[in-house]
N, C-alpha and C positions, 0 to 999 in steps of 0.2 A: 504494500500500500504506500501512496505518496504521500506521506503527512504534512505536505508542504501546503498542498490545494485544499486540506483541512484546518490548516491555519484558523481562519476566521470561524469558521466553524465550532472550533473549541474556545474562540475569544468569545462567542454568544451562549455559550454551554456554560463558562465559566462567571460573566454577568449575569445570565439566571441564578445561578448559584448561589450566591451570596446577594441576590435579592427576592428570592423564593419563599416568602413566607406564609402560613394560613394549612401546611397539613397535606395529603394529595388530592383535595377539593380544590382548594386553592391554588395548588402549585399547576393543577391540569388548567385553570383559568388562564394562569399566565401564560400555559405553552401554546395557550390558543392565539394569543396575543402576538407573542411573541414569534413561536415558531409555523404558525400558519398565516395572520394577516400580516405580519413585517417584513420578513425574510422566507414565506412561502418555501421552506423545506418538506414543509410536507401538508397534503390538504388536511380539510376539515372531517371531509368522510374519510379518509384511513386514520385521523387521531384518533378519532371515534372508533373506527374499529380498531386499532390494536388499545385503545384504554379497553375497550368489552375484554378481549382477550386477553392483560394483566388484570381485570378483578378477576378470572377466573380462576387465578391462580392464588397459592398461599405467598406471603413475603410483603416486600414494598413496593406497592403500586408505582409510585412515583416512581422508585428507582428502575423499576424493570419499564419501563415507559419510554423512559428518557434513554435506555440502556438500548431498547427495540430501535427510537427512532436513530440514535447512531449504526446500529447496526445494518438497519438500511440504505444508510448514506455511505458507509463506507467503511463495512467489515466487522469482523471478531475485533482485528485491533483499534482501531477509533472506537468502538462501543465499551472495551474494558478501558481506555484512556477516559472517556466521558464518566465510565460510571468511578472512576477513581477522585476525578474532577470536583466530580455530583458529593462524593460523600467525605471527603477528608477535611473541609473546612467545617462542619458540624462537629464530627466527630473530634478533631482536635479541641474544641471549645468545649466540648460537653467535657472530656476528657480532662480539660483544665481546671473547669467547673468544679467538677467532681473532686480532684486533689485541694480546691480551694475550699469547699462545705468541710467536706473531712478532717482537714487540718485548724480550721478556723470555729468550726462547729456553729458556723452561719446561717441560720435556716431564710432570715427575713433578707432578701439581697434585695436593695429597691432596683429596681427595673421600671420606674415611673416615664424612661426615655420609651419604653418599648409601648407603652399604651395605648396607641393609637391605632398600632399594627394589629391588633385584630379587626378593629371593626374593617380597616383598609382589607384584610386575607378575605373577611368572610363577603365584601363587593368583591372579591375575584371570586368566591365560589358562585357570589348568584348572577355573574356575568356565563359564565359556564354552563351555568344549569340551563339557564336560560338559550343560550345558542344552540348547547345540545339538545334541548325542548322541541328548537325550531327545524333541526334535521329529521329528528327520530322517532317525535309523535306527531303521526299524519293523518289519524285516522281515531274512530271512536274505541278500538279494539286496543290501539295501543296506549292510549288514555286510560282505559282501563286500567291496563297492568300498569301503567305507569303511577295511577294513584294508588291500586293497592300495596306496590312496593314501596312508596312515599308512608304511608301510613303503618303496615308493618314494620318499617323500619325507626320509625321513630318511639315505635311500645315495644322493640326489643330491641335497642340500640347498641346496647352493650354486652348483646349472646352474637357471639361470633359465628355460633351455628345457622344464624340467618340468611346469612349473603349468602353462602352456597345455597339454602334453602329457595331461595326468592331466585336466583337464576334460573336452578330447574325448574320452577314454576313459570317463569317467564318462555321459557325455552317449550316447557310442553304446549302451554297455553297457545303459544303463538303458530304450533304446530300445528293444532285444530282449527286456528282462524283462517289464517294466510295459505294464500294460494300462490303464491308469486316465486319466481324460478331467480338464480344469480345469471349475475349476465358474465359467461365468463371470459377473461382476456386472457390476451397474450402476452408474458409477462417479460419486459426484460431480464429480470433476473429472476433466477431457480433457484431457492433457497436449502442450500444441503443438507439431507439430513442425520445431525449428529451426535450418534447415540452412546457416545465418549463423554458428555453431560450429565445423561444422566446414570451413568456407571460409576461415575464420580462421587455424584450425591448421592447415592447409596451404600455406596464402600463410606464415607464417610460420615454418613451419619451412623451406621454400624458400628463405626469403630470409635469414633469419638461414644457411645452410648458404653462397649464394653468397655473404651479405659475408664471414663468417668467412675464408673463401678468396681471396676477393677480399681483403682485408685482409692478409691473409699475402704472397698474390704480390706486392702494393706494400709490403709493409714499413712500412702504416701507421704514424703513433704511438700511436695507439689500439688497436693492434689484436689484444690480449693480450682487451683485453674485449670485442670482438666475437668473439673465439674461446671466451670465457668462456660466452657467452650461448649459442653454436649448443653447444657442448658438453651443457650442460645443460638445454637444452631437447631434445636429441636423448635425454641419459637420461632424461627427464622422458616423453619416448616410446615407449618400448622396455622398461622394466624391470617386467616385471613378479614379482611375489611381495617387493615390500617396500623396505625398506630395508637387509635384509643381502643383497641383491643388489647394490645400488647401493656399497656399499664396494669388490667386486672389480670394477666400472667402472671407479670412482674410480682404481686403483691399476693396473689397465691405461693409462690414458688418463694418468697424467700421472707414473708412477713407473715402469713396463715400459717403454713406446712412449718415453721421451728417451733410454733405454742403446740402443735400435736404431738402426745405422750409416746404415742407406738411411733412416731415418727423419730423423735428425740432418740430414744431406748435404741432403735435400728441406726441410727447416723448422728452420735452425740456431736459431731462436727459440724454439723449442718451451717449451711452461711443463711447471717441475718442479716438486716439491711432496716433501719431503723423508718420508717413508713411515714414521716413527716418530712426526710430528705426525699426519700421515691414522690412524694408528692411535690415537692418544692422542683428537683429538676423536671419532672414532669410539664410544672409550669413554664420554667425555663426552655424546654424546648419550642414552645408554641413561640418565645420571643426571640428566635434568632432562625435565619434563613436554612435550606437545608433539609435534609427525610429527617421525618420525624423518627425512623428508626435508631436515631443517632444516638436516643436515650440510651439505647444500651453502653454506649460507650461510658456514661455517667455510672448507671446500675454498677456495672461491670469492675468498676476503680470501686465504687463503694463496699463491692463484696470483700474486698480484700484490703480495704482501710488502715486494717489495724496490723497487716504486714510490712508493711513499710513501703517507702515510694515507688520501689523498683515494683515491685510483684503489682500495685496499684495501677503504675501506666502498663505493664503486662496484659493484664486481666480486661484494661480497658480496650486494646489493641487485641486482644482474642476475640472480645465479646462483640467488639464494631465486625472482624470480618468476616466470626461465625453466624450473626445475625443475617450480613445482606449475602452470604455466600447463596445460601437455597434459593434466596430469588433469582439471582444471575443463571446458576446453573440452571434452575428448572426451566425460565422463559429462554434461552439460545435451546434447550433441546427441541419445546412444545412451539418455540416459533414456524420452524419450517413444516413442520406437519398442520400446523393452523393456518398456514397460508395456504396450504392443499385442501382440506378440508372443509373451510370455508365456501368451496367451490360447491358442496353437495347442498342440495337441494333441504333436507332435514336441518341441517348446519346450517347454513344461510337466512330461515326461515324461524330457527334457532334461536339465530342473533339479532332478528328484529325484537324477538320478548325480552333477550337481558338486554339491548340497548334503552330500551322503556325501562326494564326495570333500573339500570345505572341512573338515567333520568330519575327515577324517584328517589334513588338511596342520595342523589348528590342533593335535592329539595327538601330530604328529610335531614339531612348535615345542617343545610343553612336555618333550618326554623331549630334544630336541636342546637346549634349555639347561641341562636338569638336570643332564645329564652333566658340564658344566663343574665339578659341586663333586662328583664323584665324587672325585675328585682329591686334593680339602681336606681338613684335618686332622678329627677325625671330631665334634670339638666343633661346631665349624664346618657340617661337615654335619646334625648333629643340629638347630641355633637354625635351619638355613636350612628345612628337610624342616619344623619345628613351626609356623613362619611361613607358608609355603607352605600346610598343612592348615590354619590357625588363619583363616585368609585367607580360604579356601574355607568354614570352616564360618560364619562369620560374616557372609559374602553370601549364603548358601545361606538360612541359619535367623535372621536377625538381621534388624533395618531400619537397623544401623549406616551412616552414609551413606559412600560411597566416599570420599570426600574423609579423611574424618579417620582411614582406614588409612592413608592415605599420610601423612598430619601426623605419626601414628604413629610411623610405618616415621622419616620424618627426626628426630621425637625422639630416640629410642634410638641413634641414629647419632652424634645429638650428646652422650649419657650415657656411652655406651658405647663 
């Protein structure tokens, strides 16, 4: 590959990056912005379809997103440079974070600069929703689904059994409606397929699962970080719908599971993690650009605290690449088979129900955060609701570039 003609390419990959904020509701607003109406890399109906085909998978949306559309532009190696791009400015900060709560035993860190950035994240989710509205539901059938996934998803928002739930229901349902066949083309390129992936992420979630264990029954000295690594690499394969999933993992796994007796008795080693830090970086991730996956790198320093620096940034550097490893691997295997697949008629017919349905899970994100300032004093609500609108009209009718709402948004944080 020439990385020379990818130059620019990675200057826009890496200005997303460090101005990406609001979660992968948000951050898929911006790539509509950005990498469909600015610099047209890729259209509107393939974001849409390859975002249907990363929620269907477990990991980080976001990540495997931004990870596809490199891939398409220009290989294996541009898509691992992008997705290195993507995650190592989060993951350094959370990771510094992390040494910085522990050491300082700081829970309250005013972040008053960061204030504004959500209501700014959550106009890029309902610009989003919205565009994607105007593609995907065309018809009364898929209003349907699209409200009943809106609505289930917002009274079980927090059971991660949903999303795949609500796809296959999108998926059958649409199968009984639709009549309509794929149109299918001639593709420039044939995407290989390669099942080196996912042999990979098998062998390795195998084996990271026996050392962790293996580590345990001998009471390695190490062996807080090999539990670290099977940990999150095992969420890194199971969670899907995001990263407000991946919090009540977090807090089973390392704040429930140590107060349980048989649990104690079986692993007196167990790693705890004090549950008003997991909630405070928690916080902290929403206020800095980046996957939200990134917390782990925070969690991950904090399991190991109390061994000192080295093992800390260790633990933290396990837990960031065991996390976003399963998503990498799993979307370069299940990509080239989804772009075949796609072609069939069941498939195709498929993907009109979970594109309804992604339309409602991303409508039920935006009223599921707004709630939180229903709460607030009604000032408060009024500058958040004008920001929110102001947001949206300004991507909507403006070429303002995404980047500088967010400059924005941390200006007035810092005024104000």
């Amino acid at each position: 590959m020439n990385l020379k003609k990818h130059i620019n390419f990675l200057k826009i990959i890496f200005i997303y990056t460090v101005t990406a904020f609001g979660g992968p509701q948000g951050h898929y607003g911006m790539m509509l912005k950005i990498f469909v109406d600015k610099y047209k890399y890729i259209t509107k109906e393939e974001l849409i379809d390859l975002n249907s085909f990363c929620q269907l998978l477990p990991g980080a949306s976001s990540t495997q997103l931004l990870t596809i559309i490199a891939y398409k532009r220009g290989g294996l190696f541009l898509s691992v440079i992008t997705f290195l791009i993507w995650i190592l400015p989060a993951c350094l900060i959370m990771t510094l974070l992390s040494l910085y709560i522990s050491h300082f035993h700081i829970l309250n860190i005013n972040n008053s600069i960061f204030k504004f950035i959500q209501p700014i994240a959550i106009g890029f989710l309902l610009y989003a929703a919205i565009h994607t509205y105007k593609v995907c539901i065309n018809n009364k059938n898929t209003f349907i689904v699209m409200l009943m996934g809106l609505l289930l998803t917002v009274y079980f928002f927090k059971n991660p059994w949903i999303i795949p739930i609500l796809f296959l229901f999108g998926a059958i349902i649409s199968n009984f409606y639709n009549r309509s066949f794929p149109k299918v083309e001639n593709k420039k390129h044939k995407y290989k397929f390669q099942p080196l992936f996912i042999i990979i992420f098998l062998i390795t979630f195998t084996f990271l699962a026996f050392l962790s264990e293996t580590a345990r029954k001998n009471n390695w000295n190490h062996r807080k970080l090999y539990n670290v690594g099977e940990n999150y690499f095992r969420f890194g394969s199971i969670v899907f719908g995001g990263g407000d999933i991946l919090l009540p993992m977090i807090i089973d796994q390392y704040v429930a599971r140590p107060t349980n007796k048989k649990i104690i008795l079986k692993n007196p080693g167990i790693i705890k993690i004090n549950q008003e830090y997991l909630l405070t970086g928690y916080g902290l991730t929403k206020a800095i650009p980046g996957p939200v996956f990134s917390y782990a790198a925070f969690t991950g320093g904090l399991a190991l605290e109390k061994e000192g620096k080295v093992k800390q940034i260790t633990a933290s550097i396990i837990a960031s690449i065991a996390i976003f490893l399963p998503s990498i691997l799993l979307v370069l295997f299940f990509f080239p088979l989804w772009n075949n697949l796609k072609n069939y008629v069941v498939v195709h017919r498929s993907l009109i129900g979970i594109n309804a349905v992604i339309v409602g899970i991303m409508f039920a994100a935006f009223f599921y955060v707004i709630k939180d300032y229903f709460s607030t004093q009604i000032s408060s609500q009024i500058i958040t609701y004008f920001l929110i609108t102001l947001t949206y009209i300004l991507l909507t009718f403006t070429k303002i570039p995404s980047p500088f709402l967010v400059i924005l948004a941390l200006f007035l944080g810092i005024i104000f």
